[in-house]
C-alpha positions in Angstrom: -41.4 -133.7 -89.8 -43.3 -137.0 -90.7 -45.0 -137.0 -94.1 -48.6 -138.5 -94.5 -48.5 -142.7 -95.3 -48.1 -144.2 -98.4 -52.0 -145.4 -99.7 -52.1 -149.1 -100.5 -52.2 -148.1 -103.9 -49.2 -146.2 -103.5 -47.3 -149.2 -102.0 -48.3 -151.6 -105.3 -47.1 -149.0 -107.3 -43.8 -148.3 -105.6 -43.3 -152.3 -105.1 -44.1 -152.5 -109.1 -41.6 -149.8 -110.2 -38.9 -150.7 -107.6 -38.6 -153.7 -105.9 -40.0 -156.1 -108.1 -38.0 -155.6 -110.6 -34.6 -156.5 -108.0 -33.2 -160.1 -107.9 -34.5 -162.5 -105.4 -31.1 -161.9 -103.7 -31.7 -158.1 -103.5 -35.4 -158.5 -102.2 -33.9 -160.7 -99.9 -31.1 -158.5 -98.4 -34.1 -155.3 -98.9 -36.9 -157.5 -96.9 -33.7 -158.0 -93.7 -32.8 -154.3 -94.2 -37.2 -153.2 -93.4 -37.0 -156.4 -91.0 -33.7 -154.9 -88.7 -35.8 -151.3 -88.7 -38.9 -152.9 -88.0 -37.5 -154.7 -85.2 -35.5 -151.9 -83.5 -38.5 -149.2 -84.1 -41.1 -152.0 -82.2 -38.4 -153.2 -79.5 -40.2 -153.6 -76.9 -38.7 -153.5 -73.3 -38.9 -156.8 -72.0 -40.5 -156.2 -68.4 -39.9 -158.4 -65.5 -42.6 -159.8 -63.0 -40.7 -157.8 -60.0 -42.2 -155.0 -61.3 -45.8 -155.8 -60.4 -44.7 -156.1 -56.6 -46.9 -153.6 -54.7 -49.3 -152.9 -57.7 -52.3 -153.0 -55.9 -51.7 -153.1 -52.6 -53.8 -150.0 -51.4 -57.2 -152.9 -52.1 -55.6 -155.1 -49.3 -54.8 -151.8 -46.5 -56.8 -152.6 -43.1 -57.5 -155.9 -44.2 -56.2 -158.8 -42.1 -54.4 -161.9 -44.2 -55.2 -164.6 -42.0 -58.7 -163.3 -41.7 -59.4 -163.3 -45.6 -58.1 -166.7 -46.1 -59.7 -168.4 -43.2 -62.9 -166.5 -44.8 -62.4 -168.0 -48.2 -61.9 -171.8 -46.5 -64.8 -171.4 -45.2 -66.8 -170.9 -48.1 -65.4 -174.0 -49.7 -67.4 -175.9 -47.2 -70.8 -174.2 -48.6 -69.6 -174.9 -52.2 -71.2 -177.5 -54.4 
């Protein structure tokens, strides 16, 4: 079971008591450990355009392609 966040004032107090006091080279190696869990906890799947095909496509049923761009060309001619 997941226990209830540390308060900000919790966090000063615990980086105060604990990791302050470590050497630059422990804070360091301490600061890639949190980085490596951050990391793998917010991995996000990379998602690839393919799957968009076919979002969508129930808007475009009964409607004819070469219709709906010879409509659109011939609003340019009305454009400013």
């Amino acid at each position: 079971m997941e226990e209830a966040g540390m308060t900000s004032a919790d966090i000063k107090r615990f980086y105060d008591q604990h990791v302050k006091p470590l050497s630059a080279v422990d804070r360091r190696q301490l600061l890639e450990l949190l980085q490596r869990e951050l990391e793998i906890e917010t991995d996000n799947h990379q998602h690839s355009i393919l799957e968009l095909e076919g979002l969508g496509a129930e808007i475009w049923h009964g409607i004819d392609a070469q219709m709906y761009v010879d409509h659109l060309r011939s609003e340019w001619d009305h454009r400013p």
